[in-house]
Each structure stands twice: as structure tokens, then as C-alpha cells.
N, C-alpha and C positions, 0 to 999 in steps of 0.2 A: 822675639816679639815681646815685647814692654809696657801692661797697660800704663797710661798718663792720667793727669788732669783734663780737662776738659779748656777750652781755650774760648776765644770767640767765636763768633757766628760766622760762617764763611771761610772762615780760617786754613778749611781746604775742599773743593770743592764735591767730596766724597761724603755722603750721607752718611755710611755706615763710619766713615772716618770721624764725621762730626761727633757721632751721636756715644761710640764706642771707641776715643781717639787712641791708636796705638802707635807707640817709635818702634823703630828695626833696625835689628844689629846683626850682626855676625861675629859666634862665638867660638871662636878655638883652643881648646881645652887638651892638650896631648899628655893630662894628666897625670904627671910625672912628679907635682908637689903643690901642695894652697900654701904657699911662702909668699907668694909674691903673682899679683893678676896687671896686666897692663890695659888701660885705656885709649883707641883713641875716637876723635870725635870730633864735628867742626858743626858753625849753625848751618849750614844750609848743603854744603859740598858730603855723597854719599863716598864715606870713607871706610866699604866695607870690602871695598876693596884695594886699600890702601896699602904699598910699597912694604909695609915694616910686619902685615899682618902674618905671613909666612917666614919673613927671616927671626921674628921673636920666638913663633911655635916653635921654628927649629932648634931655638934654644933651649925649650924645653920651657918656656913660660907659656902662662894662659893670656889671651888679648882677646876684649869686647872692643870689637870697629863697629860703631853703633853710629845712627843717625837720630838728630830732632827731629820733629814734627813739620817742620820745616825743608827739609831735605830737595832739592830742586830747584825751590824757590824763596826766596826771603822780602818777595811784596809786602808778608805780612808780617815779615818775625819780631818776635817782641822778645827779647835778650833776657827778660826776666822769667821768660816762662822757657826757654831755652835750658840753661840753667836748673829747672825743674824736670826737665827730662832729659837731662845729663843725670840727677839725681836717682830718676827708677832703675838707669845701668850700675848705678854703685850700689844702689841696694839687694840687686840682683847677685852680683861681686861680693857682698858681704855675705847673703844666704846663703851661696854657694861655699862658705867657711874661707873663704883667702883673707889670710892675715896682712898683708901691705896690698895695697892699690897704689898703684906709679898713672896718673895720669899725664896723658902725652896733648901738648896741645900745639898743633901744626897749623902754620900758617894763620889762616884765621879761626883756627881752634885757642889759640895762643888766650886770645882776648877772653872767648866762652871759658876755659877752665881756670884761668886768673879768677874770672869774675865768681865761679862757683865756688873755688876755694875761698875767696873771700867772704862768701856770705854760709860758707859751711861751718867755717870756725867761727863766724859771730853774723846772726841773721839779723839784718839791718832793715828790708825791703818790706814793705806792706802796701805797696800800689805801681803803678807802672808811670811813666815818664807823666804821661798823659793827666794823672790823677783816677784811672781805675783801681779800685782793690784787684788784688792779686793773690792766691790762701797758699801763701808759703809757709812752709812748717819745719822748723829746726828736722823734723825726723826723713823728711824728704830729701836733706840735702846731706847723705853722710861723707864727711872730709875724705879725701884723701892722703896718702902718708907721703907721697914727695909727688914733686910735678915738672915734668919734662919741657922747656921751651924749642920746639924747632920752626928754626927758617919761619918765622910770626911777626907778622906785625903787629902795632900799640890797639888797635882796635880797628874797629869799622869806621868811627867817626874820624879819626885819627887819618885813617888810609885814606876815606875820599875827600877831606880835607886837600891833605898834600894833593890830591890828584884834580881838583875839583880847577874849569879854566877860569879866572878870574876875569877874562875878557868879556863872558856872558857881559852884556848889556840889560837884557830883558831875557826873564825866565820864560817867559810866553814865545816867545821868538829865539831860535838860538842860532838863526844866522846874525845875526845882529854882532857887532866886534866893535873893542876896542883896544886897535890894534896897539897902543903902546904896549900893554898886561897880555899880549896874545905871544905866546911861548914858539907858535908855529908861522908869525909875520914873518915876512921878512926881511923886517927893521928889528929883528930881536933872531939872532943865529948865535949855538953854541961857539966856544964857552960865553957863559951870559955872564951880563956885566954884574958885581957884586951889587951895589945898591941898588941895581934895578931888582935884584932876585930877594931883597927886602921889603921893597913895593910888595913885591909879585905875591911872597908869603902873605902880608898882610891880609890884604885883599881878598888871597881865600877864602882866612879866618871868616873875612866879614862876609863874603856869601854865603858863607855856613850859620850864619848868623842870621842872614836877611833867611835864609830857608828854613831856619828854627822858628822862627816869629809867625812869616805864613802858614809853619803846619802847627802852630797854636792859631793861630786865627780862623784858619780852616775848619780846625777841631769846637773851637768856643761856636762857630755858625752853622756845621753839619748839624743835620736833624738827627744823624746816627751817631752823633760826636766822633763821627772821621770823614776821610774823604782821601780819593783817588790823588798821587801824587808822582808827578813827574819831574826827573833832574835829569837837567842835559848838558851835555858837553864833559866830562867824567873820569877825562883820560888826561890830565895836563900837569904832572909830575916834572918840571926839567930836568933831575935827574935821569928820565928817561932819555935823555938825547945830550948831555951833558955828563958825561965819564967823569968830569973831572969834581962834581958835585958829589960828597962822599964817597971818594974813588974805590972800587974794590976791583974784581977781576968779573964783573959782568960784561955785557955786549950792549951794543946801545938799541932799546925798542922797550916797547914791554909784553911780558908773558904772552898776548894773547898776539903779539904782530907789532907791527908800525903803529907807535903810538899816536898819532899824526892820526891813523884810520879808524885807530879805535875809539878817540877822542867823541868820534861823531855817529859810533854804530848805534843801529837802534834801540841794543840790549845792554848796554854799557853800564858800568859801576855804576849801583847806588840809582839806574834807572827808573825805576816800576818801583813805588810801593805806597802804602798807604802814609797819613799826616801822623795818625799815632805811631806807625813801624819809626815812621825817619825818625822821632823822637830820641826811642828805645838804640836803634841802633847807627844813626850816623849823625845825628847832633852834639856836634863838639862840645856846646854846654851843657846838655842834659840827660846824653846817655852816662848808667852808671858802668858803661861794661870796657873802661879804660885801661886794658892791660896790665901796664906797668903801676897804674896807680892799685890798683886790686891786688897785684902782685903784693904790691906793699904792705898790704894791710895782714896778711899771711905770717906762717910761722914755721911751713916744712921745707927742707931740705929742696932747692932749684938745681938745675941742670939745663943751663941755658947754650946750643948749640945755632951757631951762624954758618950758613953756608955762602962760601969766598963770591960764587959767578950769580947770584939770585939776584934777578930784575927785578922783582916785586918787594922784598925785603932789605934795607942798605944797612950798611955798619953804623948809623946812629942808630935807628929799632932796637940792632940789638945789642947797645952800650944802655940803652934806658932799660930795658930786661936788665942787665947785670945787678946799673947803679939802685934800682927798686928792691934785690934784695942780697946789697950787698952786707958781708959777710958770711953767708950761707948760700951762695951762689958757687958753683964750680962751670967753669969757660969751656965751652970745647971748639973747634973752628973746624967745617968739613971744607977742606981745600979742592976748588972744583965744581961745585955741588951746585947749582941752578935750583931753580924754587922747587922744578919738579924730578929728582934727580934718578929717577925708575931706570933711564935709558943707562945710565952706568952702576949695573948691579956692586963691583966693587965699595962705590961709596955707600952704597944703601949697605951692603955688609959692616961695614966699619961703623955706621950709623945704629945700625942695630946690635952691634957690640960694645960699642961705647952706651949704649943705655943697660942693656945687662949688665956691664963691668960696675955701671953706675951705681944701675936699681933693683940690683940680687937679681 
């Protein structure tokens, strides 16, 4: 347990949580040397019981699987204060006397520990997307000594970009189609035609744009300087039904099913959150918490690892991971490996040996 900052109002729906906010980790220490502690951690997915947290101990290293404040739900998270309570588990890591911190940032961890490296080695932030102050303090955020990429994608704004259906018509209405831009017509079946899949990117871009404006619009007319914010239709990646679209060794769907199903579920990417959250974390122009761009700005030691069968993460993701810090980047490829690869303990072994062999 990790006291935090203090956050917004509401921010979870526990009194004592408001008033006394704490993150939770889980910590396993098989105490064997403070050489080296492993991190890991994502905004919102509870990763304390994550695949690598047993096969590290058994190496004889320490590992905080800790969670944000966020943990469940990300209606409200704000990537800047994320970030800040990534910061009380490394302080926690340092008290405890360990000399290297290897933070691991998985999946969509990848983006939060980019971003905190970033601001650990040189603290840039003094308000949130929105224009709130934010009391970030250089002593809040102590660096890490290397940082592990797995299976991660560029960010959150990043992911539901690509995945965002550019068919929407009306954000009010999301039956509404046009079916030229609609990936799941029937006037549009894999493999898709190159220029149209030029259109198609576009077009994202630009709803990701039209949905930046209205939650600044939103936010300039709320009496609370926010307001309730829904994005529908969520799941419209062609890669997902097009193999031949950054080809790797995946299957064609996405993570959660039929992309096609997921596209229109009620709880879909990037669904639920408020006008300042989408800011902070899925506005292409103005979240700062851009993976590879934060990668960049950095200076320790990467260890960037692609898994070959992952639906959720493709071989460009993680050529932008490398090319952000290349020459100090070391490649690794887990052959096999699906975004969630628990169910074949072998690769999760070779996973957790390839980061020891890496990060002492």
C-alpha cells in the first residue's frame, strides 16, 4: 500500500479513498540481493498478478506489480497523475536500498513508463492537458536505471486512433454509417484496397480530432470544467481482419473476440470517460503520454521485446519502440507469444530470462 497525491473530486467513488488516496502493489522480495528490483505496472489493468511476477522472484530478483489509482477503470485517468503514482512505487524501491530499478512496461504500461522516464530525467509538466495545475516534484519521480518494452503499444491515443471506425457519421447516433470508410461493409472485404486504407487512416486521424475539440468545448462550457464523455464504435483496426496488413504470425480477431462484435460492445475502447480523461489519455494531439516520442526524450539502457502471434500489438509498434531509441536499444523477438502469453509457460520462461540475462 502506497500513500499518493490527492487527485480530483470523484475520482473514485470511495470516501476514504478520496480523502486518504492509496495505490496497491504487490511486493516480492525473496531477498537474496538489493542489486537490482523489477517494476511492473500499467494505468488502469491490476497487474499484481501478472505472468512474470513469479518467474522473476524465482530468479532471485525483487518485483513491485503495483497498480494506479486508476486500476479498474480509466473513465477518469489522467496520465499525468499516473505517472505520479508510478513515482511512490520507485520511491518505495529506493528506500528499500536497491541499487538498479529495471522498469517493465507491458502493453499499455509501455506508454505510462516511457512517459515517467521521461519526465523523471527532466520534469517538463506543471498542468494537465486540460489547463489544471498538477504539484509534480522532480523528488516524486525518481528515474529509473533501464526500461523494459513488452508486447506495448505507442500509447492510448495512438491505439484508439488506429482502432477508432471512421464510418461514425454522428457521435450522437452510432448507427449511423458511411459505408464507403466502414471496414466491416460489404463493399469493403479483406485484403483492402491500398488507397482506400489511406482514406481510411485519415479519417481516423480526423475523428480523433473532431473528439479533441468537443472535449475542449465540453470542458470551456461545463460549470465543473468537465463533463461526461462517450466514444462509440472503438474496435475498427483493419489489421484486425487483414493478415496481410503488417503481416506477422497472429490470427485474424482481436484480443477480446470478433472484431466486428467488439467494435459495437457497450464497454469498448476508449468508451466511458470524462472530456478532461480523453484529453490526458486518448487525444492524438494533446496527450503528452506518446510512447515512443517519450522514449526519445530518455537516456537509459531499452530492451525492447515483440511478440511474433499478438493481435493487439503489430510489427510497426514495435519498429517505432526501437527506431525512438535507437542505438541503445537491444531487439528481442518472442516467437509465438500472443499479447497474453500465460497459457504457454515456456515462453513466459524465456521472457523472464531474457530480462534477467538483460537487467542483472
Amino acid at each position: 500500500m502506497l500513500k499518493i497525491a490527492k487527485g480530483a473530486p470523484l475520482e473514485t467513488l470511495s470516501g476514504i479513498q478520496n480523502s486518504d488516496p492509496r495505490a496497491y502493489g504487490r511486493f516480492v522480495d525473496p531477498g537474496h540481493s538489493k542489486d537490482v528490483a523489477y517494476v511492473l505496472v500499467h494505468p488502469t489493468n491490476n497487474f499484481m498478478n501478472h505472468y512474470l511476477v513469479e518467474p522473476l522472484a524465482e530468479r532471485g530478483r525483487a518485483v513491485l506489480a503495483m497498480n494506479t489509482r486508476y486500476s479498474g477503470s480509466d473513465s477518469m485517468l489522467i496520465m499525468e497523475r499516473a505517472i505520479q503514482d508510478l513515482g511512490a512505487g520507485m520511491r518505495f524501491l529506493r528506500e528499500q536500498g536497491f541499487k538498479k530499478i529495471v522498469l517493465i512496461g507491458n502493453s499499455g504500461g509501455g506508454s505510462l513508463t516511457a512517459f515517467y522516464q521521461q519526465q523523471a530525467e527532466r520534469l517538463t509538466i506543471t498542468d494537465t492537458p486540460d489547463g489544471k495545475p498538477i504539484d509534480l516534484k522532480p523528488e516524486d519521480l525518481p528515474p529509473a536505471d533501464q526500461l523494459a518494452i513488452l508486447a506495448a503499444h505507442c500509447g492510448r491515443a495512438a491505439t484508439l486512433t488506429d482502432s477508432l471506425d471512421p464510418a461514425v457519421v454522428d457521435e450522437r447516433d452510432p448507427n449511423l454509417t458511411n459505408e464507403a470508410l466502414d471496414m466491416y461493409a460489404p463493399c469493403n472485404t479483406p485484403p483492402y484496397d491500398r488507397d482506400w486504407l489511406i482514406t481510411y487512416r485519415q479519417e481516423q486521424k480526423a475523428r480523433n480530432e473532431r473528439l479533441t475539440q468537443h472535449a475542449l468545448d465540453l470542458i470551456a462550457n461545463a460549470p465543473a470544467g468537465d463533463d461526461a464523455f462517450i466514444v462509440y464504435r472503438t474496435k475498427a483496426d483493419p489489421r484486425t481482419r487483414d493478415l496481410t496488413i503488417d503481416p506477422s504470425d497472429r490470427t485474424a480477431g482481436a484480443i477480446w473476440g470478433d472484431a466486428r462484435t467488439v467494435n459495437r460492445e457497450a464497454n469498448g475502447l476508449g468508451r466511458f470517460c470524462t472530456a478532461r480523461s480523453f484529453l490526458s489519455q486518448w487525444s492524438l494531439r494533446l496527450t503528452r503520454a506518446h510512447g515512443p516520442r517519450c522514449l526519445a526524450d530518455t537516456k537509459v539502457p531499452i530492451l525492447n521485446m515483440g511478440y511474433t502471434a499478438d493481435s493487439a500489438v503489430f510489427p510497426a509498434n514495435v519498429a517505432e519502440w526501437t527506431k525512438a531509441a535507437e542505438g541503445r536499444c537491444t531487439e528481442y523477438t518472442v516467437r509465438g507469444a500472443g499479447h497474453y502469453p500465460q497459457d504457454k509457460p515456456d515462453l513466459v520462461e524465456e521472457i523472464a530470462e531474457t530480462l534477467v540475462q538483460w537487467g542483472g
